[in-house]
C-alpha positions as CSV (number, residue, x, y, z in Angstrom):
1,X,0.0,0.0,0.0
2,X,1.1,3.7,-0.4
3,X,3.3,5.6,1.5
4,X,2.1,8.5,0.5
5,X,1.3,11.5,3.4
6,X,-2.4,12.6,3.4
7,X,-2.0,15.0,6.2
8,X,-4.4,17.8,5.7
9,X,-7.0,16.0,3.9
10,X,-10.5,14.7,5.1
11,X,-12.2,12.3,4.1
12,X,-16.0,11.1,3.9
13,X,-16.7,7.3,5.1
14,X,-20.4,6.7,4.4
15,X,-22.5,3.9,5.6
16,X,-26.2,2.3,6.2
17,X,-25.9,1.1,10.1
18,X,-25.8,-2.6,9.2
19,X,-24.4,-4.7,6.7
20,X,-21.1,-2.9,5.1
21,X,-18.7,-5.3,4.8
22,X,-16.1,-5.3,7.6
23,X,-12.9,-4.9,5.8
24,X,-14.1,-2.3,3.2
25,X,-14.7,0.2,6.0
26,X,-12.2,-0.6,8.8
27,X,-9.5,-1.3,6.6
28,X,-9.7,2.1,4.7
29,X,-10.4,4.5,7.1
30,X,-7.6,3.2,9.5
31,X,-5.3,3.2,6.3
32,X,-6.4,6.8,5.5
33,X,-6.4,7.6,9.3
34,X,-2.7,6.0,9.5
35,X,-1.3,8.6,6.3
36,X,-2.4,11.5,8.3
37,X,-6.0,12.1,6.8
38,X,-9.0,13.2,8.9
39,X,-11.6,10.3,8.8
40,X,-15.5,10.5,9.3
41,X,-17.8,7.5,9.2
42,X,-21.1,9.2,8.4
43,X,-24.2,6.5,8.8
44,X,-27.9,6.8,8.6
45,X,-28.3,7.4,12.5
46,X,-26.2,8.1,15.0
47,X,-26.7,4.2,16.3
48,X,-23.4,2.1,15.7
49,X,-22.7,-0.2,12.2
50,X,-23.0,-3.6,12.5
51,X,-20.1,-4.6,9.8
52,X,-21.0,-8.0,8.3
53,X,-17.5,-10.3,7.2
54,X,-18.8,-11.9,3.8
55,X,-22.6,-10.8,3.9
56,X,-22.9,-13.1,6.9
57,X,-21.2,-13.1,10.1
58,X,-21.4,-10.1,12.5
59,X,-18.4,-8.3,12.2
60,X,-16.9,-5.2,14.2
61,X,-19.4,-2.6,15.6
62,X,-18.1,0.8,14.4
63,X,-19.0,4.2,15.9
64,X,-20.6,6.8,13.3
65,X,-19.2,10.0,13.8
66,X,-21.8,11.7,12.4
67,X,-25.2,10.8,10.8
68,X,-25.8,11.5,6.6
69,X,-27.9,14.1,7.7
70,X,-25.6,16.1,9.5
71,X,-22.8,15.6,6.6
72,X,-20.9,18.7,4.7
73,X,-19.6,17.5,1.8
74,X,-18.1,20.9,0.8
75,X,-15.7,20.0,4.3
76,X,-14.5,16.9,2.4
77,X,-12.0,15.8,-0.2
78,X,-12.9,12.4,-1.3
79,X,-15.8,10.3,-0.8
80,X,-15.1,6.5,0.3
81,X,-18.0,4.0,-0.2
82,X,-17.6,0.4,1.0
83,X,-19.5,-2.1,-0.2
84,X,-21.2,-5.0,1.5
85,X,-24.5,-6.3,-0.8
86,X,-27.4,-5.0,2.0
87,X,-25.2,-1.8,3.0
88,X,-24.9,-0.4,-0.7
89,X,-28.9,-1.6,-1.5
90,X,-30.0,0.5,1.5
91,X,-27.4,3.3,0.7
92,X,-28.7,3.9,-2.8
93,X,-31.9,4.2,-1.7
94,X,-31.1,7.0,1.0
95,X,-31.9,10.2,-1.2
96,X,-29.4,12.3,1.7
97,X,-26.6,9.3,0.5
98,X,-27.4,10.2,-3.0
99,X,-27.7,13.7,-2.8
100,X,-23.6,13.5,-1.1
101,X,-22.6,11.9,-3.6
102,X,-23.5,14.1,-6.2
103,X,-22.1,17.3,-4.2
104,X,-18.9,15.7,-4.6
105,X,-18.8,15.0,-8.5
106,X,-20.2,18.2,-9.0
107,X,-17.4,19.9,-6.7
108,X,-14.8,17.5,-8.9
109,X,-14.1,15.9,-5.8
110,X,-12.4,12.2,-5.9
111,X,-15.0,9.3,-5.2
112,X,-13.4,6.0,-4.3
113,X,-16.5,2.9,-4.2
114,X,-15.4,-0.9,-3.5
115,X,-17.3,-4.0,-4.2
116,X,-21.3,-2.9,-4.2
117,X,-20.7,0.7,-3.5
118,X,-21.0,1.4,-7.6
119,X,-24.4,0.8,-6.7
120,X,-24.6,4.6,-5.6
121,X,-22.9,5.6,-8.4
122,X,-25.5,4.4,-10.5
123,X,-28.6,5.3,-8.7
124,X,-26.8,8.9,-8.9
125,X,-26.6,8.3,-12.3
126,X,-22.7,9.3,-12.1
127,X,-21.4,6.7,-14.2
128,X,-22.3,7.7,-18.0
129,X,-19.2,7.9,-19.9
130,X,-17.3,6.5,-17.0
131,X,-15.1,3.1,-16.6
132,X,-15.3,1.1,-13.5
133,X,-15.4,-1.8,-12.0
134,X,-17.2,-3.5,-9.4
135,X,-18.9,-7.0,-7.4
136,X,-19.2,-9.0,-10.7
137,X,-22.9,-8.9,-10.0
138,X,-23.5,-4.9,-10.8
139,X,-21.7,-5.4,-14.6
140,X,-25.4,-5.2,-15.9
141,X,-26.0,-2.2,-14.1
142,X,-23.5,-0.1,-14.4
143,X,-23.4,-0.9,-18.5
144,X,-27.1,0.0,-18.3
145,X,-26.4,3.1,-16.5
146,X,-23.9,4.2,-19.6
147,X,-20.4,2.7,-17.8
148,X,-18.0,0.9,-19.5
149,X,-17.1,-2.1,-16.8
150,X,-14.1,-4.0,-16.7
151,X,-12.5,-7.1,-14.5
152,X,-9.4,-5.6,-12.9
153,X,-8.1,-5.3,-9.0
154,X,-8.6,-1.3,-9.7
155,X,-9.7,1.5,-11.9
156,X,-9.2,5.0,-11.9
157,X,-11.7,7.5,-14.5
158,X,-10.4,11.1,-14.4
159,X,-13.5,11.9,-16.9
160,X,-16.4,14.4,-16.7
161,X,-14.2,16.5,-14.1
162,X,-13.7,14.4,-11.1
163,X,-11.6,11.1,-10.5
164,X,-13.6,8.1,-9.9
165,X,-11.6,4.7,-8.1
166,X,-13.4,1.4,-7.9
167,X,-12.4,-1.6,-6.8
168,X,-14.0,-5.4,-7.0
169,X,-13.5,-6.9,-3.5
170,X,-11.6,-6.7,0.0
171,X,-9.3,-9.0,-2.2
172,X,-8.0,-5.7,-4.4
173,X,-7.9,-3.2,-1.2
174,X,-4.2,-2.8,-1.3
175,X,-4.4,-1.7,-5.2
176,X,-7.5,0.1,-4.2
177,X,-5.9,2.2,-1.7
178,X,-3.2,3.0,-3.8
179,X,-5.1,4.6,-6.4
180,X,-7.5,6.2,-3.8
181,X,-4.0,7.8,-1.6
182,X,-3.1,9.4,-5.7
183,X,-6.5,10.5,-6.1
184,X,-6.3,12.2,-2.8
185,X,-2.5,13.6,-2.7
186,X,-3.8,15.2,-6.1
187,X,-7.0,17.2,-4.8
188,X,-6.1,20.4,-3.3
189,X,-6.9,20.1,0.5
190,X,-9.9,21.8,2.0
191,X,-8.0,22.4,5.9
């Protein structure tokens, strides 16, 4: 994983309260959080996240640090959504989760999505004219949404004015976080 120093940046973690997959949220933020970077976990509500290891087992609990609700995207400079399959189906129906993501490709701010979080993406319908990858499962949908998808660990779009990183599973983190830590060195800080 990258060395690279992200002191001076903030970044966005959001969540549904149950079923994000354990390792696509832990891992990052403490990653992010160990380069320097100021980490939230926004959720739905203020109650913890139930992390789920392989859309099954109860993982870690995780303290929100704030709710969707209560989010400033303008305060942020990238946008990190895990995956996990009932995390991202209740996320992209949340129109506040929606609504953050689109402040930030608007802004031109980074997004990076693992696994199911694309799912966002294409209820936002931010992934026209955009290559990505994904959880096998959403190729369908994010073609039909106007993406180009491909089978690799990582992808990085720079089109349509903001950088877009995806990833397939906790499997690719290491390449995902790579290309995330570039997108983020490369965004002018907002602290």
């Amino acid at each position: 994983m990258s060395d690279n120093d992200l002191t001076g940046h903030r970044v966005l973690a959001i969540v549904s309260n149950y079923g994000v997959e354990q390792d696509e949220l832990v891992v990052p933020v403490q990653h992010f959080r160990d380069r320097g970077a100021e980490v939230d976990v926004a959720a739905v509500s203020a109650d913890p996240v139930q992390t789920l290891v392989g859309d099954k087992e109860n993982g870690q609990r995780v303290e929100p640090d704030l709710t969707l609700e209560e989010v400033d995207p303008a305060s942020y400079d990238l946008l990190h959504v895990s995956g996990g399959t009932l995390n991202a189906d209740s996320l992209r129906l949340n129109d506040t989760a929606v609504e953050v993501l689109r402040s930030f490709t608007r802004s031109g701010s980074p997004v990076a999505a693992i696994c199911h979080g694309p799912w966002l993406l294409v209820e936002g319908a931010e992934v026209g004219g955009k290559t990505l990858t994904s959880y096998p499962s959403l190729e369908t949908d994010i073609r039909n949404a106007g993406g180009s998808w491909v089978d690799q660990s990582v992808s990085r779009d720079d089109a349509g004015g903001w950088t877009l990183v995806t990833s397939r599973t906790p499997n690719d983190l290491s390449d995902y976080l790579t290309e995330a830590d570039s997108a983020l060195v490369e965004t002018p800080a907002r602290t």
